[in-house]
N, C-alpha and C positions, 0 to 999 in steps of 0.2 A: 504494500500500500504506500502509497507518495499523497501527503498534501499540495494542493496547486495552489496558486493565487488566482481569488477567481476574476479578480483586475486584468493582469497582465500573462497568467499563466504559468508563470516564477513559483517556484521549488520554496515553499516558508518551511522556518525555521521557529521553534519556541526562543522566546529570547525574553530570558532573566530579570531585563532592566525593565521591564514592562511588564513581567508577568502573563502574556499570550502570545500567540503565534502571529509572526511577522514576515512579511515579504522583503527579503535584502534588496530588490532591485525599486520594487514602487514605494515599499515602506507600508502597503494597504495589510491588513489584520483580517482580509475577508477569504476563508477557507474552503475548498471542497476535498473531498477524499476521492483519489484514485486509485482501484484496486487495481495490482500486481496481476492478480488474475491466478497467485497461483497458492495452493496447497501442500506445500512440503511436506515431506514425512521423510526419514530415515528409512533409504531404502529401494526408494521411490526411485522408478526409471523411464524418465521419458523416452517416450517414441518419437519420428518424423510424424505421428500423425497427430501428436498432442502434443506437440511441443506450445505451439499457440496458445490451447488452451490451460496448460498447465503452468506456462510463465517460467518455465525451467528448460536448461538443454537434455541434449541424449546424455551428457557425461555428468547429468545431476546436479550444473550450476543452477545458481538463478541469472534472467534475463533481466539485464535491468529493461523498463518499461519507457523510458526514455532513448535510450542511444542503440541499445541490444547488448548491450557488453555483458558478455559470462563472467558472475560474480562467484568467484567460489565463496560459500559461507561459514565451511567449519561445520562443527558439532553446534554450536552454543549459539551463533549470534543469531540476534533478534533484531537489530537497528541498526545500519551501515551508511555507509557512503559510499555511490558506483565508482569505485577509481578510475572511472575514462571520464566521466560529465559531471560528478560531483553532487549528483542527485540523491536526495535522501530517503531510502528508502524501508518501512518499516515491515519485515514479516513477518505479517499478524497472524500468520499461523501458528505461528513458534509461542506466540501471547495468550493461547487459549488453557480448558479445561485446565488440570493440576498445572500448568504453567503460566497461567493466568496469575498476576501479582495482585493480593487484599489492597495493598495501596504503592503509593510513591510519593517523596519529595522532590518536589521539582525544583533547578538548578536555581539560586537564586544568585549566584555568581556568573555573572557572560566570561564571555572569553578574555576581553578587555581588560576585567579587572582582574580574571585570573593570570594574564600575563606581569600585571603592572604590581604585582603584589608577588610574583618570583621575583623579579627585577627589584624592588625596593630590600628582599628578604636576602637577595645576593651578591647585589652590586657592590656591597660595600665592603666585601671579602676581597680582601686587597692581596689573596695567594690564589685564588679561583680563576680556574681559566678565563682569559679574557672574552671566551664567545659565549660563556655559558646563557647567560642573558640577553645574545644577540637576537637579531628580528629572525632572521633567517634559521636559528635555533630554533626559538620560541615558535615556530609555525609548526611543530612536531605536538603543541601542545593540544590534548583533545578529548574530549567531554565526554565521558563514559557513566550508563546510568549501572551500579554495581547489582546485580543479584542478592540480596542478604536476608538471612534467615533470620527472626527477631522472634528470642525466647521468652515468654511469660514463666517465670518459675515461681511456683508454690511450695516453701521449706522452711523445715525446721535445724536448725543451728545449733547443736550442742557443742560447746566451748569449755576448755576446761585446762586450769593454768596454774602456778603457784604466783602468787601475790607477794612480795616481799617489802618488809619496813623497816626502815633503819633509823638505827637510835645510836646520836654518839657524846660519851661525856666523856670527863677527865679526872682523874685522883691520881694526883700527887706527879707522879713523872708517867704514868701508864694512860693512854686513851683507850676506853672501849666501846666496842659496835654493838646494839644489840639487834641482833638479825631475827623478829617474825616474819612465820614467813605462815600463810593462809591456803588451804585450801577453793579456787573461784570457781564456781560452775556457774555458766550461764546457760540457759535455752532459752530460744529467742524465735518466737514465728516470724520469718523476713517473706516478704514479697518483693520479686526480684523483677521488673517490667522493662520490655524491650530489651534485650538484651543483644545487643548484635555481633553475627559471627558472617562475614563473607560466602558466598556461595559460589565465587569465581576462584576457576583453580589458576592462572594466570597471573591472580593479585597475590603477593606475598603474605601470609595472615598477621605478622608483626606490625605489615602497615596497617592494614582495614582496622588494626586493635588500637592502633596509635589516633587512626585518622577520630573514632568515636569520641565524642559522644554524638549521635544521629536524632534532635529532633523531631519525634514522629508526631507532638502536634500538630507539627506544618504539612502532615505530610495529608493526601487526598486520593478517592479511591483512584485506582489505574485508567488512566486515558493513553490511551496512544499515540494525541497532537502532542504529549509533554516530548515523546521518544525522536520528535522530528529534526536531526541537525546534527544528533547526538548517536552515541554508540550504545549499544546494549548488549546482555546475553540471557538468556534461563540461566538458571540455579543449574550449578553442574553437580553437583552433591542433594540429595537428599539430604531432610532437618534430621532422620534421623542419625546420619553420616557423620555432622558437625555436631550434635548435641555435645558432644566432652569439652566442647572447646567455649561452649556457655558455663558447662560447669564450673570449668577454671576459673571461667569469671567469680562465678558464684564462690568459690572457694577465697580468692582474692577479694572482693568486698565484704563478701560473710566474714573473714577474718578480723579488715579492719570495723566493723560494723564491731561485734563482741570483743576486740580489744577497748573499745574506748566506751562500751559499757562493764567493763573489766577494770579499769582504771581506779577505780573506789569502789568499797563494801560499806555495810552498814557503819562498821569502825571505822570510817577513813579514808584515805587515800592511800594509794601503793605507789612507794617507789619507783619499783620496774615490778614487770612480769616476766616468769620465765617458765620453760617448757609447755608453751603453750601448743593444745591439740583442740583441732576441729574436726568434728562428723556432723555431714551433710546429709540431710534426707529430703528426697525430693518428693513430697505430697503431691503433686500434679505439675506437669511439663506441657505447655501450649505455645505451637511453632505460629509465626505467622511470617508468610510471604513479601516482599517490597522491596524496591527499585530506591537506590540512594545514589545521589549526585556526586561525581568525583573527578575531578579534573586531574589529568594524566601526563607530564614529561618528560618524555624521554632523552636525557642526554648521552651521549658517548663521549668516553675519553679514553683515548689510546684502548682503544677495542672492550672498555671495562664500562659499563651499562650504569648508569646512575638515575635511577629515576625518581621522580617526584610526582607529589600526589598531592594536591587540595581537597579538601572538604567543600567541596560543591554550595552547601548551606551555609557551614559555620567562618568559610574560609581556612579551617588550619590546614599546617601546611608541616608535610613530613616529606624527610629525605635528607641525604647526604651528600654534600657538594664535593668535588674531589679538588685536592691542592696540585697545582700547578709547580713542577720540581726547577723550573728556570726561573720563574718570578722567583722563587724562595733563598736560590741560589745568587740569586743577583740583589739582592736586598739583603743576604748575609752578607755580601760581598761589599756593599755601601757601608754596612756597618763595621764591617773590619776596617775599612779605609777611614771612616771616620776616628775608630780607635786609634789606628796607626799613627793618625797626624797627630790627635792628641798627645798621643804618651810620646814621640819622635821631639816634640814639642817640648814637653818638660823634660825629656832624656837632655837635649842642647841646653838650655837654659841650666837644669838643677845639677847638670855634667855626670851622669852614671848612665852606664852601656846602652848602648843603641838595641839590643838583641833580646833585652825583656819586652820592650813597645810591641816587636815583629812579633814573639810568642803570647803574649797576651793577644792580641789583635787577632791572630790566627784564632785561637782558643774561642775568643767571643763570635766572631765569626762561625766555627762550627757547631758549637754550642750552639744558635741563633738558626740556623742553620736546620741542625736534626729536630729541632724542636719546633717550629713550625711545618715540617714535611709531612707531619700525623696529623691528619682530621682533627682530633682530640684537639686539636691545639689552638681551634677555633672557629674550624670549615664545618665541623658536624650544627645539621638544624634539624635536630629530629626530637621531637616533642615527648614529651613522659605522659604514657596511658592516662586518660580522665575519668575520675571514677564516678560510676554512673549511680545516683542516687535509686537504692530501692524504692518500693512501694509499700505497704503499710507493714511496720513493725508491733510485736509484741512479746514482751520478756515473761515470758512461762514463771521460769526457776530463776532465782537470785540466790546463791546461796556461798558464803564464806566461810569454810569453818579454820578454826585455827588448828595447825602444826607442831606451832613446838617453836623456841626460841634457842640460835645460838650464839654466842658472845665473842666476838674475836678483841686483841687485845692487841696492842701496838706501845712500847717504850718510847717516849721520846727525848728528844735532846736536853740534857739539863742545863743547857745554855739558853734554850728557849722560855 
């Protein structure tokens, strides 16, 4: 299926900064749906004699509907671009029954701003390749609506940890600690909502984990005109395939959830916690289906793949810029020079050897040197997981019971 413009006949695209579907060439917002004509299935082999009607070749492409060009589509996708006319195509076959998505957020980032906000996030990485953020780079950059599976989980949280308090006084030249230490058990009913796990085996899941948290108030049931411009795929994984990878979640929030109702007991406040153990039980598991915006690109450097990913909604923005090893060498290289004349400087003047300047100078130079060649050093912009607040909590069991107390003891200085 392709939307036309039904002004001038032009290929609309949904677009972000308006929130409905627009014509690039007239700017008119008035749509009609052109069907493809065809019905994929896995499998499926056209003949000469259906080729027409089926909108696919003998070799199982799709035809694009505008130029004729055989689109190979893959297993997955659902929303393209013809690579000969740049026509956008969506097949709504691939959209239906169990592949049909409950809802979608639609992009509320264009392209524009997603270029202009790598560019402000990179520019100023002064070891980064210089094209990283060129035009002609940034044109690889492309809108991808993600598959993702989004868990409802119904659990119970049993948490259970030693609570310790410390107590310190003084007699005479000895200090002592006094260590309780508590038995904490919490249960805790948590409601765990949306929970998002990837459903594209393509995305790397550390990112889809980083890119979250996913707004799904915004999000609205599935339309098709959202998919126009943009890239799409089914869920390559069934929810039941990905479920562990919710749990973790759940395991990582539940944690910090009944740690920080773990913090104080009826008595008090705890120091620290230690050996703390959780068991997750999951009373009821409810998958739901949705399309989530995510801007995509791809950079290369010296044949090693760097890519970058926006939050389509929220704008975050994950990835790792690589360093550039001649800037870094030529900027060690200023700085040694710069040392060198310094200390060459006071070596004439304060009259001691010319050959500590050259060895320091070197020294700081190298040092300068290996220490900005590592990502680490300042290139890395990759965001720390956002933790997704539950849904409604309730603490069952609060209970503290006490352990036992023991007393460590420290001499100190009798100058003190």
């Amino acid at each position: 299926m392709i939307y036309k413009c039904k002004n001038c006949g032009g290929d609309m695209e949904f677009d972000p900064s308006i929130g409905t579907m627009k014509c690039p060439f007239c700017d008119s917002t008035e749509s009609e749906e052109v069907s493809t004509g065809s019905e994929i299935k896995d499998g499926d082999v056209a003949t000469e004699e259906t080729v027409d009607e089926l909108g696919y070749s003998a070799a199982g492409n799709l035809l694009c509907p505008n130029c004729g060009c055989e689109i190979e589509l893959g297993k997955f996708a659902s929303a393209l671009k013809c690579p000969a006319c740049d026509s956008n195509i969506i097949v709504d076959s691939r959209m239906k029954g169990e592949y049909k998505p409950e809802f979608m957020t639609p992009f509320k980032i264009d392209e524009k701003k997603a270029k202009d906000m790598i560019k402000q996030k990179f520019a100023s990485m002064k070891f980064a390749p210089r094209d990283l953020v060129s035009e002609a780079r940034l044109k690889k950059i492309q809108g991808w609506y993600m598959p993702t599976w989004f868990y409802d989980m119904d659990t119970t949280l049993d948490f259970n940890a030693i609570g310790i308090q410390e107590k310190k006084y003084t007699k005479g030249n000895t200090e002592y600690t006094d260590i309780d230490s508590y038995a904490v058990n919490r249960v805790i009913d948590a409601k765990f909502n949306k929970l998002p796990v990837d459903a594209a085996d393509d995305l790397p899941d550390d990112m889809m984990d980083l890119l979250a948290p996913f707004d799904t108030n915004d999000s609205m049931p599935y339309d098709s005109r959202y998919l126009s411009g943009f890239y799409s795929e089914q869920y390559n994984q069934p929810a039941k395939a990905l479920q562990s990878r919710a749990e973790a979640q759940v395991n990582t929030f539940g944690r910090s959830i009944c740690h920080e109702s773990a913090k104080s007991g009826s008595h008090g406040k705890y120091d620290r916690t230690e050996n703390e153990n959780l068991n997750v039980q999951y009373n009821s598991v409810i998958p739901h289906y949705g399309l989530m915006p995510v801007w995509k690109y791809d950079y290369t450097y010296k044949d090693q793949p760097y890519p970058f990913y926006i939050n389509g909604q929220t704008g975050k923005i994950v990835g790792t810029a690589p360093v550039d090893s001649k800037r870094v060498w030529s900027a060690a290289a200023i700085v040694a020079a710069v040392v060198l004349v310094i200390g060459l400087l006071a070596a004439y003047f304060l009259n001691f050897s010319m050959i500590a300047p050259i060895v320091v100078a070197a020294i700081v130079g190298l040092i300068y040197g290996f220490a900005n060649l590592h990502p680490a050093a300042g290139a890395v912009t990759v965001n720390s997981a956002t933790y997704v607040s539950p849904g409604d909590q309730k603490i069952k069991v609060s209970t503290d019971t006490y352990a036992g107390r023991q007393t460590k003891t420290r001499q100190l200085n009798n100058n003190n």
